[in-house]
N, C-alpha and C positions, 0 to 999 in steps of 0.2 A: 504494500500500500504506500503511495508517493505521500509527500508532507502535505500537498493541493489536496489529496484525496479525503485526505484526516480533516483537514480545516473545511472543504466542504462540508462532510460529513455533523464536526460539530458545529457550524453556523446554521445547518439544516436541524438539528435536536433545538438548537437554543430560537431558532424560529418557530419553530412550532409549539415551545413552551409560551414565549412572547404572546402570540396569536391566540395561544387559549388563554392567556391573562386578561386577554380583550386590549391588547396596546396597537396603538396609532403606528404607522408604517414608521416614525423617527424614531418612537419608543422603543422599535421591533429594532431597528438601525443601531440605538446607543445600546440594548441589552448586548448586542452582538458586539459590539467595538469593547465593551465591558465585560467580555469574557473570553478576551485573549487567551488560551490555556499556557501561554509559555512566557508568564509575567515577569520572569528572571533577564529574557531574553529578549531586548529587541532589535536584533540583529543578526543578519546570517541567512543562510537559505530559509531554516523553517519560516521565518518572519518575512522573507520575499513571496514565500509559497501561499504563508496565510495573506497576504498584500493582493497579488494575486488572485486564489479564492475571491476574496472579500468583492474585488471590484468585480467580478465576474455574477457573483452571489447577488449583489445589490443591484446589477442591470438586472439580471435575469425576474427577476423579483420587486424588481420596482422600489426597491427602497433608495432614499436620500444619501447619498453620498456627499459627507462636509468638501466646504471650498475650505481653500487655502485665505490665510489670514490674510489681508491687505496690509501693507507696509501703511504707515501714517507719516504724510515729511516726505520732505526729499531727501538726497543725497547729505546736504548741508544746512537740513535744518527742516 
């Protein structure tokens, strides 16, 4: 079983707990971002594999995907 396979796998159990809690597609979204299984770790293949997973999981699925922070300022100020 690949590391994709595993992190599919649990973003698929941890969706489906979400969904019967009755949570909103973002609630369903941060359950899932908040149950990393490899909390020591975020770095290396497993954490590209789950990176991966994830975006694939949350098109497929319809969930929100966060943006990136917007810088505030320029360069010099």
């Amino acid at each position: 079983m690949t590391w994709y396979t595993r992190c599919w796998q649990h973003m698929s159990e941890v969706h489906q707990q979400a969904k019967a809690d009755g949570k909103d597609p973002a609630g369903i979204a941060k359950a899932i971002d908040e149950s990393y299984p490899y909390r020591s770790k975020r770095s290396g293949y497993a954490y590209k594999a789950w990176l991966a997973a994830r975006r694939d999981f949350f098109s497929k699925h319809q969930l929100p995907l966060r943006r990136a922070r917007q810088k505030t300022g320029g360069l010099f100020g």
